[in-house]
C-alpha positions as CSV (number, residue, x, y, z in Angstrom):
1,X,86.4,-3.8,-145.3
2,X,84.0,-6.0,-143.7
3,X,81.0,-7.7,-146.1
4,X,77.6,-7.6,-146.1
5,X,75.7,-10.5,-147.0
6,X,72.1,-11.5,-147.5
7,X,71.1,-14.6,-146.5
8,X,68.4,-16.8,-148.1
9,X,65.7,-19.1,-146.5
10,X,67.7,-21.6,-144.3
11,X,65.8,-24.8,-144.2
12,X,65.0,-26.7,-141.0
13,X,66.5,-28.7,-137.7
14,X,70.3,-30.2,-137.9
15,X,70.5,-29.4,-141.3
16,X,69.9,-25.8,-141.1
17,X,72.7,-25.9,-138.3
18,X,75.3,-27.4,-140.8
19,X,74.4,-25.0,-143.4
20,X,74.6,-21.9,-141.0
21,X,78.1,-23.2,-139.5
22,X,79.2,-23.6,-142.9
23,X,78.2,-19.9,-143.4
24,X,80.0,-18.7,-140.5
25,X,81.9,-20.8,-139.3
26,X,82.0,-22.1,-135.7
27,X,81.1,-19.5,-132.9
28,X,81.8,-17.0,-135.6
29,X,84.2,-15.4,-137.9
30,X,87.3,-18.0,-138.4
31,X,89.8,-15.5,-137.9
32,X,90.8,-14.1,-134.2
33,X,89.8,-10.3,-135.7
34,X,86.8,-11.0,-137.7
35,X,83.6,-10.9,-135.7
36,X,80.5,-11.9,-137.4
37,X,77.0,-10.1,-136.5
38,X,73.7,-11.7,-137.1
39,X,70.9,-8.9,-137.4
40,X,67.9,-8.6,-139.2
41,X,67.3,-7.8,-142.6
42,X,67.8,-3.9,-142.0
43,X,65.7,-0.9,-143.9
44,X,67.8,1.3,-145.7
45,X,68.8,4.0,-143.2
46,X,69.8,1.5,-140.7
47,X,71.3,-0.1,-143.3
48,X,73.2,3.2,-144.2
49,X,73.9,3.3,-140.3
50,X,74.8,0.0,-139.5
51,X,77.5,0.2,-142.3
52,X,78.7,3.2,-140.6
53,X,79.1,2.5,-137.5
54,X,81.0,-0.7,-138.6
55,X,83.0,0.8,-140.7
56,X,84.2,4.0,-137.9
57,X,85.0,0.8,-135.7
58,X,87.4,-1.1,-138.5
59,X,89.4,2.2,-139.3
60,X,90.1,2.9,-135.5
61,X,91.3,-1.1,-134.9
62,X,93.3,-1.3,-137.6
63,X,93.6,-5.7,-138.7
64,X,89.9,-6.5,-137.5
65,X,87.4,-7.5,-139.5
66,X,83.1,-7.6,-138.9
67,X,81.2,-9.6,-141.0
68,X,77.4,-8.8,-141.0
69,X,75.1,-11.1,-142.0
70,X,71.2,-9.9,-142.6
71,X,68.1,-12.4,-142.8
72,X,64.0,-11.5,-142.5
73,X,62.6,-11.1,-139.2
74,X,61.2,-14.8,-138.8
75,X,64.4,-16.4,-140.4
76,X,66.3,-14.1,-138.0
77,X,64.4,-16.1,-135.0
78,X,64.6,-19.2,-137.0
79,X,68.6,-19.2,-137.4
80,X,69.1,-18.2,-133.8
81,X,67.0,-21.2,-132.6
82,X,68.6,-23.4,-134.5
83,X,72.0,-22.5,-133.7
84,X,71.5,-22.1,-129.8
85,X,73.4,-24.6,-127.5
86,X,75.9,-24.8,-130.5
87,X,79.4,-23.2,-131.7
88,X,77.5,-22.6,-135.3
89,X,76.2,-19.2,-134.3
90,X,78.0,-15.5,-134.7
91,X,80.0,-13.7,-132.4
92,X,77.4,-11.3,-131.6
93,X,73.7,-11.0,-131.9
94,X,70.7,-8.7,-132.0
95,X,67.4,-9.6,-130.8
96,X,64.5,-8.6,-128.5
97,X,64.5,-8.5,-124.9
98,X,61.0,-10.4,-124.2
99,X,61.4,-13.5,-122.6
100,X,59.7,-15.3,-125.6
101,X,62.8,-14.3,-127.5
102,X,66.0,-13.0,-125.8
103,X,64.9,-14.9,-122.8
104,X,64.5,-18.0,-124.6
105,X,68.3,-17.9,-125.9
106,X,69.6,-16.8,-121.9
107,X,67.4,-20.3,-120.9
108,X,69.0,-22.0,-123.2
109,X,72.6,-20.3,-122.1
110,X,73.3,-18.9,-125.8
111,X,73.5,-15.0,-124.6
112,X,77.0,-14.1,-121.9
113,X,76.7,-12.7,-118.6
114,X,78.3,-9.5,-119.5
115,X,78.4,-8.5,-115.7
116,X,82.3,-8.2,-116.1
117,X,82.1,-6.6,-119.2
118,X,79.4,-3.6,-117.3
119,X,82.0,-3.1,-114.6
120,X,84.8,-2.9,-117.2
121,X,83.2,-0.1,-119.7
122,X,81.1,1.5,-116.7
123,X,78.3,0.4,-119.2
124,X,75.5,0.9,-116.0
125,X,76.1,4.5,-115.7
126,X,75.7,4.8,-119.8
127,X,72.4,3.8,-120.6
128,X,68.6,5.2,-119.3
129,X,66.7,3.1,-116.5
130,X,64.3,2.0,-119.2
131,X,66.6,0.7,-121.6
132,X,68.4,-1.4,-118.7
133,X,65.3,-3.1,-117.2
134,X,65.1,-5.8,-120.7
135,X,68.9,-6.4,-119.7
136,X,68.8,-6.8,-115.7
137,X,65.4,-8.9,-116.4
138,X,67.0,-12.5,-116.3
139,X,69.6,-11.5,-113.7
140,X,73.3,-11.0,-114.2
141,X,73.6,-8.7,-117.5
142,X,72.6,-10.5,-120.4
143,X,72.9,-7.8,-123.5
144,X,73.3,-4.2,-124.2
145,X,71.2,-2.5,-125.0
146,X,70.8,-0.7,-128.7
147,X,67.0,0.5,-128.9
148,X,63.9,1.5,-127.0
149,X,60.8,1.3,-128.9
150,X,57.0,2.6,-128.6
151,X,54.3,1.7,-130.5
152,X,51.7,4.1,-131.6
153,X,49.8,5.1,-134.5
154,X,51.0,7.3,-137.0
155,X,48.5,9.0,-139.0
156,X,48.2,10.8,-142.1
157,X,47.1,14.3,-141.4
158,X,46.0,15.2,-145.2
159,X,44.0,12.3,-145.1
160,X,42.2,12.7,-141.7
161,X,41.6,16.3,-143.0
162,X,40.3,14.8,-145.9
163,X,37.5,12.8,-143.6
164,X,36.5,15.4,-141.4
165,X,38.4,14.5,-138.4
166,X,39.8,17.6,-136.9
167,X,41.7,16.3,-134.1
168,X,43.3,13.3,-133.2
169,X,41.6,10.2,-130.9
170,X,42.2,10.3,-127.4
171,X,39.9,8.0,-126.5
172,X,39.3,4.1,-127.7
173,X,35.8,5.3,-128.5
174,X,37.3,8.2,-130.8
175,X,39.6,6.4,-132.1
176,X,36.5,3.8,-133.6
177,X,35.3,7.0,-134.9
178,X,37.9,8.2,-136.9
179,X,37.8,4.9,-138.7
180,X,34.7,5.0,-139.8
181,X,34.6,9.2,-140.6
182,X,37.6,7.6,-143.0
183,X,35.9,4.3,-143.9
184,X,32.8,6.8,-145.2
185,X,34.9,9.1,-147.0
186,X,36.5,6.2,-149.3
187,X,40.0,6.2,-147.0
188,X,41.5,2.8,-146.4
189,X,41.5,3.3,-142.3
190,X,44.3,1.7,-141.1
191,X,46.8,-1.1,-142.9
192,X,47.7,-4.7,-141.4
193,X,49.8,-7.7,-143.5
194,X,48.6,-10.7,-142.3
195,X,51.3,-13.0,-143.6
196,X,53.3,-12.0,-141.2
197,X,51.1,-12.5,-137.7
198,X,52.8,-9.8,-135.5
199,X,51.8,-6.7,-137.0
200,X,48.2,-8.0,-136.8
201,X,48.9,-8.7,-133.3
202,X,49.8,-5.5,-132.3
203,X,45.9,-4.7,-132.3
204,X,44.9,-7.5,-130.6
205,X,47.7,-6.9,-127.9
206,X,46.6,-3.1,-127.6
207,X,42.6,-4.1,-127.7
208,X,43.7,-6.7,-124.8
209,X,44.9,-3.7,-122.8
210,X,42.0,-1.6,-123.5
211,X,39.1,-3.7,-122.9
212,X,40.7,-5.2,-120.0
213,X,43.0,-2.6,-118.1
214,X,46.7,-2.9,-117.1
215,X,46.5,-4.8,-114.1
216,X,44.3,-7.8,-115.8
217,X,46.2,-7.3,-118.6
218,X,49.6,-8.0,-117.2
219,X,47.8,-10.9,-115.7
220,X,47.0,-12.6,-118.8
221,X,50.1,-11.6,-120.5
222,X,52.6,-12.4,-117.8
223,X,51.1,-14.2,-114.9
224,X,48.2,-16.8,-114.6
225,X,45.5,-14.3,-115.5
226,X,42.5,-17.0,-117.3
227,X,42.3,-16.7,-120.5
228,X,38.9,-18.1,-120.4
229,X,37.4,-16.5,-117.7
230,X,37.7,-12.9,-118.8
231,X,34.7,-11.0,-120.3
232,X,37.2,-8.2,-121.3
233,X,38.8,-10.9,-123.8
234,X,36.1,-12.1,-125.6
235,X,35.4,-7.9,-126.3
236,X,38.6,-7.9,-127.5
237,X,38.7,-10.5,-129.9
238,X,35.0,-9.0,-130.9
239,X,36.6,-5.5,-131.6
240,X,39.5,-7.0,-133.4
241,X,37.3,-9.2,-135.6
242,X,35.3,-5.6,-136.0
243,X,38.4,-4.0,-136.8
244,X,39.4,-6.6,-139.7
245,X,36.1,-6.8,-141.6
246,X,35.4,-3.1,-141.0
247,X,38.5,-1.0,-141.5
248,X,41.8,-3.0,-142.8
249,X,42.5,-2.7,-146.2
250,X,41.3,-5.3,-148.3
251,X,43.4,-8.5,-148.8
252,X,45.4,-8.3,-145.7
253,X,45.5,-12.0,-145.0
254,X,47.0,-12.0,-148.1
255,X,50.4,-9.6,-148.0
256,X,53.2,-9.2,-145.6
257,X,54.1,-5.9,-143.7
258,X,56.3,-4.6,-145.8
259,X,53.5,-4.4,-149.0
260,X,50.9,-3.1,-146.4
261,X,53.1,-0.2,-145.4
262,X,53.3,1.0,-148.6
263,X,49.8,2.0,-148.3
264,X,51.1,4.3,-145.6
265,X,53.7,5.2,-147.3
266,X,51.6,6.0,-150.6
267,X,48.6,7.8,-149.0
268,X,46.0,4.9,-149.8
269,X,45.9,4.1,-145.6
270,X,44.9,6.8,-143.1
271,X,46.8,4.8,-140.3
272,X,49.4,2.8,-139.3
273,X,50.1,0.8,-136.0
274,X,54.1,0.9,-136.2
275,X,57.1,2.0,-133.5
276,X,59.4,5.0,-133.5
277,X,61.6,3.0,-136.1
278,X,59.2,4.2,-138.8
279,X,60.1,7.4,-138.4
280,X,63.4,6.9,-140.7
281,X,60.8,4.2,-142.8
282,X,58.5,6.8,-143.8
283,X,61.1,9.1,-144.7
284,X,62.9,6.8,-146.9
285,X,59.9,6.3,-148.8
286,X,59.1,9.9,-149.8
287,X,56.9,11.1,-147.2
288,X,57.3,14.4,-145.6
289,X,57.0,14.2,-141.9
290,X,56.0,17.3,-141.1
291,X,52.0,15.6,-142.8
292,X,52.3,12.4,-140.3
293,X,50.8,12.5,-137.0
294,X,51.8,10.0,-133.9
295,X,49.6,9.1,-131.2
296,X,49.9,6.5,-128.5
297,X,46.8,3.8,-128.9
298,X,44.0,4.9,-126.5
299,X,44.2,2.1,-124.0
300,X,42.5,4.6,-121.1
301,X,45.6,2.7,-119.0
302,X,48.5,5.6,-120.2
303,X,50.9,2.8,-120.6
304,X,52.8,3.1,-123.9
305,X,53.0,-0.1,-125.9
306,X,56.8,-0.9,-126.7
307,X,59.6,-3.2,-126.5
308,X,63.4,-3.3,-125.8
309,X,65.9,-4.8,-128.6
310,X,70.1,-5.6,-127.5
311,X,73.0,-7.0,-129.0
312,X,73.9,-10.4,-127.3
313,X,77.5,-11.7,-127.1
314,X,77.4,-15.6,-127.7
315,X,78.7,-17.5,-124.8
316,X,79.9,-19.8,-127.4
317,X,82.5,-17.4,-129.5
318,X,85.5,-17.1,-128.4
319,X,86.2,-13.0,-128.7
320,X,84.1,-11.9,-125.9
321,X,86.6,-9.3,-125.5
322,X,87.0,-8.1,-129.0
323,X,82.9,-8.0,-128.9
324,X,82.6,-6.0,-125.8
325,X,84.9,-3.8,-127.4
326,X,82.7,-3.3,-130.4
327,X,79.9,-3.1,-128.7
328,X,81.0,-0.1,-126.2
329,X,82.2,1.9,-129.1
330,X,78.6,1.2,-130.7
331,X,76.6,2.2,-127.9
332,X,79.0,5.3,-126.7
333,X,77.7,8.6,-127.9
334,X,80.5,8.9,-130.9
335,X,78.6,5.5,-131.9
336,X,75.4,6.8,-131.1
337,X,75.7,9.7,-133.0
338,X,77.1,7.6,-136.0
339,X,73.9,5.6,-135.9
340,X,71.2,8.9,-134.8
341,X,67.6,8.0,-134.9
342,X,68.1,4.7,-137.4
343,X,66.2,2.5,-134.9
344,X,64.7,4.9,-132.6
345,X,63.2,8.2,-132.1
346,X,65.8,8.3,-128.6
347,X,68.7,7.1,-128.1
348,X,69.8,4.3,-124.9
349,X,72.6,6.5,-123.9
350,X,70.9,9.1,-121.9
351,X,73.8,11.5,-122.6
352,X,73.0,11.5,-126.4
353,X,70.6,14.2,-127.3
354,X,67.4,13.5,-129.5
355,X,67.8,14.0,-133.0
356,X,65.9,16.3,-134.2
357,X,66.2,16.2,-137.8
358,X,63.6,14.3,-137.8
359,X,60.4,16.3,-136.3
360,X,58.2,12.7,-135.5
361,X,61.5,11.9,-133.2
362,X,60.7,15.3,-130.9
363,X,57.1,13.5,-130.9
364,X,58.3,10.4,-129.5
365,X,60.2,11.9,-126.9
366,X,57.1,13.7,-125.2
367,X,55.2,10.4,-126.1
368,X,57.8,9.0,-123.6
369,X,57.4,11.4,-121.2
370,X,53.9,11.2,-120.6
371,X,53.3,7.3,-120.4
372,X,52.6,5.6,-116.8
373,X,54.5,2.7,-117.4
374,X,54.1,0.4,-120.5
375,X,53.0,-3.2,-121.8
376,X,55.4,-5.4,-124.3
377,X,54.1,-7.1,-127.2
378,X,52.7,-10.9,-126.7
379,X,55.0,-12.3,-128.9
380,X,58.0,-11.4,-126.3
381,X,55.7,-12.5,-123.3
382,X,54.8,-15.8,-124.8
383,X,56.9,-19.1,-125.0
384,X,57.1,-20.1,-128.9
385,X,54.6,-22.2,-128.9
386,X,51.8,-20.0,-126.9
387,X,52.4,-17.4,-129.6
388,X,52.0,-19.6,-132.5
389,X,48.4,-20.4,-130.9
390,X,47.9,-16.8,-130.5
391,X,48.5,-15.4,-133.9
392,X,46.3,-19.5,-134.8
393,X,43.3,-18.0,-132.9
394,X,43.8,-14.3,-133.6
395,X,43.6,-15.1,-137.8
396,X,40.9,-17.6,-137.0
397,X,38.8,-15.2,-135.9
398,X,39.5,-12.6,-138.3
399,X,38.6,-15.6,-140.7
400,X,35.3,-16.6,-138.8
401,X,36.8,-20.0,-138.3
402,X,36.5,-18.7,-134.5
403,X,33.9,-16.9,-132.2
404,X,35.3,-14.2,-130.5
405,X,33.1,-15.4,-127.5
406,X,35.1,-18.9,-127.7
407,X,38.8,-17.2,-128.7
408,X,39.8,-17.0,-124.7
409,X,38.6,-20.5,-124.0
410,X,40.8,-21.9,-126.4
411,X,44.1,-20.2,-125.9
412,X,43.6,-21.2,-122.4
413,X,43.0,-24.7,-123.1
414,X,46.0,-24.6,-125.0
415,X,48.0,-22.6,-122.2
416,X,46.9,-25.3,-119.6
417,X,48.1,-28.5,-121.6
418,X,51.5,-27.1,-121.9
């Protein structure tokens, strides 16, 4: 059977590395059938899933092994770091496409060109154009592909009932309305936890794209765009400080993501600024889907904001084959089905059907459909250190500490000494 295993905090630099190898052991599992998996800490239907899907695979190769090991979000990133350009790391690994993050380990040469690997399994043929344009990004084949996301909001429908909004916001400027019908009616509009910066960020990224448009967006976010020279930025950091002392639920600064969903979760919050994996989330914690709305933010661009995430094979390990292997059975539609709608609302194998147990994962699907392209979060656009003096000037302004009208400047400043 393999073992699941929680890590703890892993501390910093070379002696994070030697505590990690001693965990794994070098480029992975220390037998030639164990592989060893580094994911996220996972909810508990992906959890559920996960588990299956490992355990389908160990019954039909009879002698191998997979160890998983889970860690938080950040101490997901934080191991990886640590361990790239080393034989301390697992066999396998999940992460997100962005170049802040899985393009970050292909620089550094941690993640396998598995061009051999997509001629072997026919992989190209497998998997939707969308899901395949985070793998072909860096050149050569550098992941699989495991999930698709949106982001949108999900709302509660009792509650917008409750404040007089009888239809959902289309429109940016409806969408401020419906925050303050709830805000006026005693509703908590919309929860944030702003301990951990990216869920925070998803507002500023979408308010980035709304007051500025797609084209000046993808410049700031991807090209040479100026930071500093853009009206449309300073009105973004002026709606998102709105936004904070306005309508998020008070004490955000204060909590992580996981305490502010409960809100959600508990019908305190009218809104929620998650992606298609919280359609298992909201299920798991007691809420009937069938009262949650979705709607894509109202950008006026029609680009739906999302992000790809793939399982990397470690150039380092030494059973590229036996990993390939697992990962082909994982992503084939016996896998897929194993798995259903545990991470997302539709699967990457175009020849799995969407699951429709779930009625918010029908939702997606036409959410899909109808987008004009998309825009990725900032944290997968941005280098490490851009993004930590994003989330520094997006929390300083929620504070005060910075003037919306001076937010641009300064992330530029920072941009150009780098």
């Amino acid at each position: 059977m393999h073992t699941k295993r929680i890590l703890g905090a892993v501390g910093l630099a070379a002696t994070a590395v030697t505590v990690l190898a001693g965990c794994s052991g070098a480029g992975g599992g220390s037998d030639s059938d164990e592989l060893v998996i580094w994911m996220p800490t996972q909810e508990d239907t992906q959890g559920t899933a996960i588990n299956a899907l490992i355990d389908e695979f160990e019954k039909q190769n009879d002698g191998v092994t997979i160890k998983l090991e889970q860690r938080s979000v950040d101490e997901h990133k934080t191991a990886l770091r640590q361990v790239a350009g080393t034989d301390a790391g697992p066999d396998i690994y999940w992460y997100w496409e962005g170049s802040g993050l899985g393009g970050e380990l292909v620089d550094a040469g941690m993640s396998l060109d598995l061009t051999d690997y997509y001629d072997e399994y026919g992989w190209e043929d497998r998997f939707t154009a969308a899901s395949m344009s985070g793998i072909t990004q860096y050149g050569g084949f550098n992941g699989v592909p495991w999930s698709q996301q949106g982001e949108g909001i999900y709302y509660n429908k009792k509650l917008f009932d409750q404040a007089g909004i009888t239809t959902p916001p289309t429109t940016y400027d409806e969408l401020a309305e419906a925050a303050q019908k709830l805000k006026d009616a005693g509703i908590t509009p919309i929860e944030f936890g702003g301990t951990v910066n990216w869920d925070v960020m998803r507002l500023l990224d979408s308010l980035i794209e709304t007051e500025c448009g797609a084209d000046v967006a993808d410049e700031l976010n991807m090209g040479d765009g100026d930071w500093g020279a853009e009206e449309c930025v300073t009105a973004a950091f002026s709606e998102l400080k709105k936004w904070g002392d306005e309508y998020f639920n008070e004490g955000y600064l204060g909590i992580n993501n996981d305490d502010a969903a409960q809100l959600f979760f508990s019908g305190e919050a009218a809104m929620s600024l998650e992606g298609t994996w919280y359609n298992a989330q909201v299920v798991d914690n007691g809420m009937n889907p069938d009262d949650i709305g979705i709607v894509v933010f109202p950008t006026g661009t029609g680009r739906l904001y999302g992000f790809g995430e793939a399982f990397y094979i470690n150039a380092a390990s030494g059973k590229a084959d036996l990993a390939a292997q697992f990962l082909d059975f994982g992503t084939s539609t016996e896998g897929q089905e194993i798995v259903g709608s545990a991470w997302a609302a539709l699967s990457v194998n175009k020849d799995v059907a969407v699951d429709d147990s779930n009625p918010l994962n029908g939702i997606w699907a036409d959410l899909f459909g109808q987008a004009d392209g998309g825009y990725t979060n900032n944290d997968q656009n941005f280098s490490t250190a851009e993004t930590t003096e994003y989330w520094r000037i997006q929390n300083s302004v929620l504070t005060g500490a910075i003037d919306p009208a001076d937010a641009g400047a300064e992330f530029q400043r920072f941009r150009d000494s780098q």
